[in-house]
C-alpha positions in Angstrom: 7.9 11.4 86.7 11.6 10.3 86.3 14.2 11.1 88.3 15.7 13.7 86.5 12.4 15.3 86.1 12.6 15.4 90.3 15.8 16.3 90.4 15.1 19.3 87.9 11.9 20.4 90.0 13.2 20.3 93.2 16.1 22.4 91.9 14.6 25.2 90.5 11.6 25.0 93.8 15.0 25.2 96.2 16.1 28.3 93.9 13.0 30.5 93.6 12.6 29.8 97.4 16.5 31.2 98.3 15.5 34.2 95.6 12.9 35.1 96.9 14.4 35.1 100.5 16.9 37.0 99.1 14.9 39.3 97.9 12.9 39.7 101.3 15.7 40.2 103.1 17.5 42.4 100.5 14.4 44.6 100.1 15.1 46.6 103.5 18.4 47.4 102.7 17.3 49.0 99.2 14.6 51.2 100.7 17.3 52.3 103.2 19.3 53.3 100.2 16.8 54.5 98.1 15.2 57.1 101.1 18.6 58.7 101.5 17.7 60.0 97.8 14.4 61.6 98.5 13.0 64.4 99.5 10.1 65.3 101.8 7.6 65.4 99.4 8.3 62.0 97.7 7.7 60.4 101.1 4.9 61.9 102.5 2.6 61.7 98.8 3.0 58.3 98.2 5.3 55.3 98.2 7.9 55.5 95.9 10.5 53.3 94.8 12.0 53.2 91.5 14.7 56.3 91.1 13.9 58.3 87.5 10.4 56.6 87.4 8.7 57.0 90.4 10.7 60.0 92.4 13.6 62.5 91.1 16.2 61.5 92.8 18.2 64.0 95.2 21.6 64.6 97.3 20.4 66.7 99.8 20.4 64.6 102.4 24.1 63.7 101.8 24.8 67.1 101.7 23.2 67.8 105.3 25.5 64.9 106.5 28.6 65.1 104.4 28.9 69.5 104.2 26.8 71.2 106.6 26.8 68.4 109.8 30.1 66.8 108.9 31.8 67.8 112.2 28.4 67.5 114.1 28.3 63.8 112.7 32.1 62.5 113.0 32.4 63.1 116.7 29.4 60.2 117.1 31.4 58.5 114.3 34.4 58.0 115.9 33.2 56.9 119.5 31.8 54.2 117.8 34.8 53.1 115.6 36.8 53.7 119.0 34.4 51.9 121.5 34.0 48.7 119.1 37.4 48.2 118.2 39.0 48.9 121.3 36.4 47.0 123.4 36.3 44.0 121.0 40.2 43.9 120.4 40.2 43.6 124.7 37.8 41.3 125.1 39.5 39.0 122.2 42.7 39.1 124.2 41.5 38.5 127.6 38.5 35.8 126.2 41.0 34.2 123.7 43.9 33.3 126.9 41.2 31.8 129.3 39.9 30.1 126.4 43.0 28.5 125.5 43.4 28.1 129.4 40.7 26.1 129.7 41.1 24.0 126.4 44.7 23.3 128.0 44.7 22.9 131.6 42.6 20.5 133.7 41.1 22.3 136.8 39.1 18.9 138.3 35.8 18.6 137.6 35.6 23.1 137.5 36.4 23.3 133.9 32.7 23.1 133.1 31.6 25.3 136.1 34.0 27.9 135.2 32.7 28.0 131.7 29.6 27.8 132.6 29.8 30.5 134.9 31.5 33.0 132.6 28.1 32.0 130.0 25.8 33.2 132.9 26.9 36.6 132.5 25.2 36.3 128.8 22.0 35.1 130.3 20.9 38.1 132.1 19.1 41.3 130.6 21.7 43.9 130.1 19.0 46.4 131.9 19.5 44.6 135.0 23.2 46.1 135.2 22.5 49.8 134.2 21.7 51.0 137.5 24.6 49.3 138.8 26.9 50.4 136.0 25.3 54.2 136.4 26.8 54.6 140.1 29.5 52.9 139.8 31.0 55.3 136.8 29.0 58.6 138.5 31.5 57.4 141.2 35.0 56.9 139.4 33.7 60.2 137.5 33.8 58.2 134.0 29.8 59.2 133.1 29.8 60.2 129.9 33.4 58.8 128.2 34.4 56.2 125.7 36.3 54.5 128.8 33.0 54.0 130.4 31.7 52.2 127.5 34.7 50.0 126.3 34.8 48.4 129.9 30.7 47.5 129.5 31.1 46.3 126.0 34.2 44.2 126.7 33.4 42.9 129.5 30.0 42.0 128.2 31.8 40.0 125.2 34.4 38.2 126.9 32.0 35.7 128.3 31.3 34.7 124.4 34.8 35.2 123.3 35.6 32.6 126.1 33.0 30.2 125.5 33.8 30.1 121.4 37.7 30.0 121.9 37.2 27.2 124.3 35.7 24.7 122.0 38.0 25.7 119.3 41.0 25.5 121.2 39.8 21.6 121.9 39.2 21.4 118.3 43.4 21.7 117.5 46.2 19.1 117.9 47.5 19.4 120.9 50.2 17.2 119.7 52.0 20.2 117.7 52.0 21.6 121.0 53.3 19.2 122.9 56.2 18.6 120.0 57.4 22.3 120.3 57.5 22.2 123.6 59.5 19.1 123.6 61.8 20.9 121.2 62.0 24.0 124.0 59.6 26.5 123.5 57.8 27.6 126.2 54.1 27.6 127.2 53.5 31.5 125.7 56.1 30.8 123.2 53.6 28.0 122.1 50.6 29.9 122.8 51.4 33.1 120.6 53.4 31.2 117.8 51.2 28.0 117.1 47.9 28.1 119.3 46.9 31.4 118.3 48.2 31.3 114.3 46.1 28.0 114.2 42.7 29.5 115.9 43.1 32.3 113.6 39.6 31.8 111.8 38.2 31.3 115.4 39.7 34.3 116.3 38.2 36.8 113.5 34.8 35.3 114.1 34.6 35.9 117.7 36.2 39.7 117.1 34.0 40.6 114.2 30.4 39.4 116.3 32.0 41.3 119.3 32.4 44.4 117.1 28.8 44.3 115.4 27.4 43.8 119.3 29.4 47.1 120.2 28.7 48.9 117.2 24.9 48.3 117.6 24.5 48.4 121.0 22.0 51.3 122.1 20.4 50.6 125.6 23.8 51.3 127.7 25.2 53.6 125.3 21.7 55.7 126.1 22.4 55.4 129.8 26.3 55.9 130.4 26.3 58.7 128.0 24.9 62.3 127.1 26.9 64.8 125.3 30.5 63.9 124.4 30.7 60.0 124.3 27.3 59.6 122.4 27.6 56.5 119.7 25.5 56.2 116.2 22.5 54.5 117.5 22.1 57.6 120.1 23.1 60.4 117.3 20.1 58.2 114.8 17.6 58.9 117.9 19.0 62.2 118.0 17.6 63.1 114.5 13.8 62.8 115.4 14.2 64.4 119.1 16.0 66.9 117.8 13.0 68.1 115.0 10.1 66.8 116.8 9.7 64.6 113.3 11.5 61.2 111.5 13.3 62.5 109.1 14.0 59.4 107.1 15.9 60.6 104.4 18.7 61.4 107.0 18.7 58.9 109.2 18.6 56.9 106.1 22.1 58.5 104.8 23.6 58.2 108.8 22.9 54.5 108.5 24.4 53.9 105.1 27.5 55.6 106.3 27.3 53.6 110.1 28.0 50.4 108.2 30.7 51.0 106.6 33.3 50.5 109.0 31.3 46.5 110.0 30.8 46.2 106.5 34.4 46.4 105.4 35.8 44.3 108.1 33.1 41.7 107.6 34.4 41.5 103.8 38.2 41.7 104.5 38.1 38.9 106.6 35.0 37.1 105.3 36.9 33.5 104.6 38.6 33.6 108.0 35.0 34.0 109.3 33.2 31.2 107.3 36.1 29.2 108.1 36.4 29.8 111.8 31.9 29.3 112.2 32.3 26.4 110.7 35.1 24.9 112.2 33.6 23.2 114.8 31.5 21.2 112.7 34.6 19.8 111.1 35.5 18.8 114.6 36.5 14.7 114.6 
């Protein structure tokens, strides 16, 4: 066999096996769109999944969510577009300075301590906390409130935000620094008009992975909340206690809708996020 021939065969072996992961992995997501079409019936006689061939396909389920639980479903919508932006947007701003902080300034031999101590926080099970977090907000009377939950979720992300900004803050020039500061500007005139334009990429990354954390996130959400401050994950769970039964088409039309919001940020700033993952293993 010539090389060509090898070169040919290991091509098309390296493409069926990324198809068919693609397919694997892409199958979930069509079943999830596919449910939100059907009925009852098509799910409890047999498994069905071409639309027109193998089931009649049908809006009620969008028309449960979208018309006659719209109101019921946008209060659960909104904490969760509130909770993971706000939370994600505080932890990038607090994260993003100590970062830069400890990328800039030499604190002895702590530098490495200090880092790793903020990552220690990450290493615990968030269960270990909720007791904790359930007296201490019984006590400031914030039980139940999207306050309660954008202090968890950004304090819980700030440790990663640090830890990511840290390496890529190392990863610039610090001579483009040093220049405009030569040429006057201050230390936050530098940080906010060169440091921070330049980490950019690093910047979006760490935001977007902090908003799918808080947009997903279920177990504290469950436990620092009841009525009024109740997220997605809580109002999907909500679905089968509230009927005794899963109703899949339903919960499949919430989750389609949930997305949406990740989803469109992921895409709107998908090269800053390739760019700032990757980054680091550019670094000289």
């Amino acid at each position: 066999m010539g090389i060509k021939s090898r070169r040919r065969w290991t091509l098309i072996i390296s493409y069926g096996v990324l198809i068919t992961w693609s397919l694997i992995l892409f199958f979930p997501m069509y079943w999830v769109v596919i449910t939100s079409f059907k009925n009852q019936v098509d799910l409890a006689v047999r498994s069905t999944y071409v639309p027109f061939v193998d089931f009649q396909p049908s809006l009620h389920a969008w028309r449960y969510l979208l018309v006659e639980r719209l109101s019921w479903f946008m209060g659960p919508f909104m904490n969760s577009v509130v909770v993971a932006f706000v939370s994600s947007t505080i932890a990038l701003v607090i994260g993003a300075l100590a970062g830069y902080g400890l990328a800039r300034f030499n604190y002895g031999r702590h530098n490495n301590t200090i880092v790793l101590a903020f990552m220690s926080q990450r290493m615990f099970p968030g269960a270990l906390f909720i007791l904790a977090f359930l007296v201490m907000f019984r006590e400031l009377r914030l039980l139940d409130t999207r306050t309660a939950l954008i202090i968890v979720y950004a304090s819980g992300a700030v440790p990663f935000v640090v830890w990511v900004m840290r390496d890529f803050f190392e990863s610039l020039p610090v001579e483009i620094e040093e220049s405009a500061m030569i040429d006057g500007a201050s230390r936050l005139g530098v940080v906010f008009r060169i440091a921070m334009p330049l980490a950019a990429p690093g910047l979006v990354a760490v935001f977007v992975l902090s908003l799918i954390g808080a947009w997903n996130e279920y177990l504290i959400a469950l436990t620092l909340t009841f009525r009024e401050a109740i997220t997605i994950p809580l109002f999907m769970q909500m679905q089968v206690s509230m009927t005794g039964m899963t109703q899949w088409w339903n919960m499949s039309a919430i989750a389609l809708i949930s997305v949406i919001p990740v989803v469109i940020a992921g895409m709107a700033l998908e090269k800053y996020i390739t760019s700032g993952l990757t980054f680091g293993a550019l670094k000289g």
